[in-house]
C-alpha positions as CSV (number, residue, x, y, z in Angstrom):
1,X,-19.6,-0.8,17.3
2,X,-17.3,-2.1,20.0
3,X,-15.2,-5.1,18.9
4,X,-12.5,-7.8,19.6
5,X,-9.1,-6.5,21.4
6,X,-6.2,-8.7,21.6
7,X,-4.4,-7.4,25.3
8,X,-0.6,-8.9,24.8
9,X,1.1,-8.2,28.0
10,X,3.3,-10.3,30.3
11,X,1.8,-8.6,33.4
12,X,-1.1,-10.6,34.4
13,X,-2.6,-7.7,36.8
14,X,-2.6,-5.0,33.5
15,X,-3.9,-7.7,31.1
16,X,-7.0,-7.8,34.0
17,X,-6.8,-4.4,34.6
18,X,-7.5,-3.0,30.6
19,X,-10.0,-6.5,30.0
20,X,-12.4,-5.4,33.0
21,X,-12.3,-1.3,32.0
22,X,-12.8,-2.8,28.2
23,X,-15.3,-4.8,28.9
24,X,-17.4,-2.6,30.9
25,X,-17.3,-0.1,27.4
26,X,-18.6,-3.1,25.6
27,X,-15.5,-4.4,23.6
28,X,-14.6,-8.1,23.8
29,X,-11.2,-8.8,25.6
30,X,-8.5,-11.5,24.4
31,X,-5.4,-12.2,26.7
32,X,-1.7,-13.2,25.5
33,X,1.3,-13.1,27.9
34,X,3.9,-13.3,25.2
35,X,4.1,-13.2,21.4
36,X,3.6,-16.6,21.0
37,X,0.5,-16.7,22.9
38,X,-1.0,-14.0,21.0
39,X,0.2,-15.5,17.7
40,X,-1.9,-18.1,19.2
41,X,-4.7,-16.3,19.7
42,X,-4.8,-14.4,16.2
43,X,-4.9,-17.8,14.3
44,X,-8.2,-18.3,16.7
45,X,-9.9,-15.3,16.3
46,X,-8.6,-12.0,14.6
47,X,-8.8,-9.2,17.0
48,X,-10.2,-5.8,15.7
49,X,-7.3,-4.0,17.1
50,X,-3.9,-5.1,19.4
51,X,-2.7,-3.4,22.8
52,X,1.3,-4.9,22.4
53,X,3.4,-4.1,25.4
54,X,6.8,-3.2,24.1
55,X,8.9,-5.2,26.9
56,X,8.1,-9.0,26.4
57,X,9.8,-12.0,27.3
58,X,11.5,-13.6,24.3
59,X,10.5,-11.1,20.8
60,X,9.6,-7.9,21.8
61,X,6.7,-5.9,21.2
62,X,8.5,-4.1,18.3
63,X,9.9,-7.0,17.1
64,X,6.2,-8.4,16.6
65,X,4.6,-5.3,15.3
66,X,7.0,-5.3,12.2
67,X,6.0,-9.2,12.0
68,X,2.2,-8.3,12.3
69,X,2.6,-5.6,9.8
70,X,4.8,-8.2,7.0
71,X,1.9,-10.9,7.2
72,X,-1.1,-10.5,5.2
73,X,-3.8,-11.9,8.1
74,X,-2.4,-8.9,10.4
75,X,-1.3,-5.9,8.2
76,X,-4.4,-4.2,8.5
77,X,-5.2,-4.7,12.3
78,X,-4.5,-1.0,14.1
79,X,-1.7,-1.9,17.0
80,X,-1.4,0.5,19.9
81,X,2.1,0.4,21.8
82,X,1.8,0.0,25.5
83,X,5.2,1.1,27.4
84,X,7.0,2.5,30.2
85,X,9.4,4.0,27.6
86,X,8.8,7.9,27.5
87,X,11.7,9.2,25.4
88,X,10.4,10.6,21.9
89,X,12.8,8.5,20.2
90,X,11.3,5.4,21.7
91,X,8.7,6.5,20.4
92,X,9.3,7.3,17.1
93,X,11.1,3.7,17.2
94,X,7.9,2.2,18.3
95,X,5.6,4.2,15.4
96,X,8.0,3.2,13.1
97,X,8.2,-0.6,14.3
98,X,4.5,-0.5,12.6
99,X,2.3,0.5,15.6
100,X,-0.4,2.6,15.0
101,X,-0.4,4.6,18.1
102,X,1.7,5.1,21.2
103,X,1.0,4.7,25.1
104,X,3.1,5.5,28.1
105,X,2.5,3.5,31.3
106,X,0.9,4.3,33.4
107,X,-2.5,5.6,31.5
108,X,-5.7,6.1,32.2
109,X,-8.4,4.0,30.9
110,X,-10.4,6.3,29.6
111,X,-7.8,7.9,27.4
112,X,-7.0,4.3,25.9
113,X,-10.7,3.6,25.2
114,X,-11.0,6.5,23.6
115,X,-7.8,6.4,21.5
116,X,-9.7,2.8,20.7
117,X,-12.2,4.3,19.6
118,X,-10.4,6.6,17.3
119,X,-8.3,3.9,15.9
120,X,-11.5,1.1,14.9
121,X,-13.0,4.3,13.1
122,X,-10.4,5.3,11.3
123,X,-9.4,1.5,10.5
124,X,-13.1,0.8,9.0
125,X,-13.8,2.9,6.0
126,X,-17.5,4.2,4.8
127,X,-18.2,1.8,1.7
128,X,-20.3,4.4,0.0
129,X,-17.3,6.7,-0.2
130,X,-16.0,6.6,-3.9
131,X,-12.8,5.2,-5.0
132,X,-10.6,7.8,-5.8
133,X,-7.2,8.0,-8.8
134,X,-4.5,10.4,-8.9
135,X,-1.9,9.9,-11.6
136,X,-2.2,5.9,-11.8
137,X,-2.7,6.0,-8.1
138,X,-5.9,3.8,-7.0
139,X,-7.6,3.8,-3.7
140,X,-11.0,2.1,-3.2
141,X,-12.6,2.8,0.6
142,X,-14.9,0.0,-0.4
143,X,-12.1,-2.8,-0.4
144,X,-9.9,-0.6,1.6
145,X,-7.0,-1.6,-1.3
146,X,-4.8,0.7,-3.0
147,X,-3.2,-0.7,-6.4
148,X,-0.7,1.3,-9.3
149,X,-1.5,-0.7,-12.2
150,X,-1.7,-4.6,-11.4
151,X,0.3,-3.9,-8.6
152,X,-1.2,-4.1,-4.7
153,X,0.5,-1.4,-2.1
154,X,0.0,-2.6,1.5
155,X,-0.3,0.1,4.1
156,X,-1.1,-0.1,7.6
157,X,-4.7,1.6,8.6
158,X,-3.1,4.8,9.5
159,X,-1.0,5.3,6.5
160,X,-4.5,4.4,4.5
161,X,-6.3,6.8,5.8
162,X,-3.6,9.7,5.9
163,X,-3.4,8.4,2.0
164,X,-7.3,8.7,1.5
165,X,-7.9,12.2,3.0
166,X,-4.6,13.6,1.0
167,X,-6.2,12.1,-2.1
168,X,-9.6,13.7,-1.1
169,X,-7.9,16.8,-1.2
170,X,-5.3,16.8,-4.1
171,X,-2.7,20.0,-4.5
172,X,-3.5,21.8,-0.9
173,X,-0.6,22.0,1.8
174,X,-1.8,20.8,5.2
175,X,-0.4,21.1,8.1
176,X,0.5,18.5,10.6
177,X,-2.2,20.3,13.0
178,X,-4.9,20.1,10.1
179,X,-3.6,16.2,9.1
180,X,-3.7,15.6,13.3
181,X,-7.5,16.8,13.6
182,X,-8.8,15.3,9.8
183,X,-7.1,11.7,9.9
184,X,-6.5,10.9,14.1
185,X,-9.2,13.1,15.4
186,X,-9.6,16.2,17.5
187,X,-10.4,14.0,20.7
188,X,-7.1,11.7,20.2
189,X,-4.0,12.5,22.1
190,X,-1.7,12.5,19.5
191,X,2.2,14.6,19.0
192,X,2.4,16.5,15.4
193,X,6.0,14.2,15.3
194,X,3.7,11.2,14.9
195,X,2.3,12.6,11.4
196,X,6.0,12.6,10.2
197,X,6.7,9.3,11.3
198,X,3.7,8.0,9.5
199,X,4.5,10.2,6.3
200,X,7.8,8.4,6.3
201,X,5.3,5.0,6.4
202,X,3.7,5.7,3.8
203,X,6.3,7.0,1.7
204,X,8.2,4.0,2.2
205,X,4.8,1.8,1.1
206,X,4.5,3.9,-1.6
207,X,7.6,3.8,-3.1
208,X,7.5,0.4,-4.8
209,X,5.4,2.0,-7.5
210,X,7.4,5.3,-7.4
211,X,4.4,7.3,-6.1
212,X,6.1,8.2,-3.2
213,X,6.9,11.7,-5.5
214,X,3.0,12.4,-5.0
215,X,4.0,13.0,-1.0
216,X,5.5,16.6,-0.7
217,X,6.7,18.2,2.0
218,X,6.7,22.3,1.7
219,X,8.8,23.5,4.2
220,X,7.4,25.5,7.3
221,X,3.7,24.9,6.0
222,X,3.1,20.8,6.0
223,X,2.5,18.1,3.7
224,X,0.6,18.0,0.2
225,X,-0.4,15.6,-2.1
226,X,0.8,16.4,-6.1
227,X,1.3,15.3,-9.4
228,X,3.2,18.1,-10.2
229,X,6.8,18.1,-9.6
């Protein structure tokens, strides 16, 4: 079901432009200009998912993802990157800032609805889907939390649902191609470089409880999930 998107941009004729091909598909459009604005706007009325442009007058777009991913009212909201920047390390900067996806200027509408699409599945899990344990390692679909113990691990919608499907399938090697079409979807544009960055994400959330072993990489074949060493 379509939902709320918060459209933070300083360019009033884009903010337009994305609200009126949104709205047509249904969603429900919320404008900032800036990141206090859309600060703003969140404390009104969480959005479903964010478009953040990087450039922005005062704190950047990556500056605010890494703040919407550190507080617990916006953590879990899926944040696609809009930008002019097309260097892969700007984008790799950008993932790694805490956005979910990445979008050069100029795009097409279509492609971003349907990369919004994508995202608000992936972001809402099935509640009948059982919770699942690997060595002290708890993920419930249900709550959407994943605890070690008494202790909660935030991670970003992505990173929860990269987690989920490598904890569906314990001790198999995926590749990035696999992990691409299983977790972001066949019909999302997505570079295999992203699924490392993310990796590293969820590494880095996992760490805290030293599960962050569990996340192996095996060289020229992809990424596996084990509790063996």
């Amino acid at each position: 079901m379509p939902g709320k998107i918060l459209i933070v941009d300083d360019e009033a004729a884009i903010r337009q432009m994305v609200c009126l091909a949104l709205s047509q598909a249904g969603y429900a459009c919320l404008e900032a200009a800036d990141t206090n604005e859309a600060q703003a706007r969140i404390l009104e009325q969480v959005p479903d998912l964010i478009l953040l442009d990087w450039m922005l007058p005062g704190t950047s777009g990556v500056e605010y993802a890494r703040r919407l991913r550190r507080e617990k009212l916006t953590q879990k909201i899926p944040v696609i990157m809009l930008t002019a920047r097309v260097e892969e390390e700007d984008k790799v900067r950008g993932l790694d800032s805490g956005a979910d996806d990445y979008i050069t200027k100029p795009f097409s509408t279509r492609e971003l609805q349907a990369r919004i699409k994508a995202l608000l599945r992936r972001a809402t899990p099935h509640a009948a889907e059982v919770a699942l344990e690997v060595d002290g390692l708890q993920l419930d679909p249900a709550t959407h939390r994943v605890s070690a113990g008494e202790r909660h691990i935030a991670l970003g919608p992505t990173e929860f649902r990269l987690l989920q499907f490598f904890m569906s399938h314990p001790e198999r090697v995926h590749s990035r191609e696999r992990l691409l079409n299983d977790v972001w979807g066949n019909n999302v544009y997505v570079e295999e470089r992203t699924v490392d960055v993310h990796i590293r994400r969820l590494r880095k959330a996992l760490a805290t409880s030293g599960h962050d072993r569990l996340i192996q990489t095996v060289r020229g074949a992809g990424y596996r999930l084990s509790a063996q060493g």
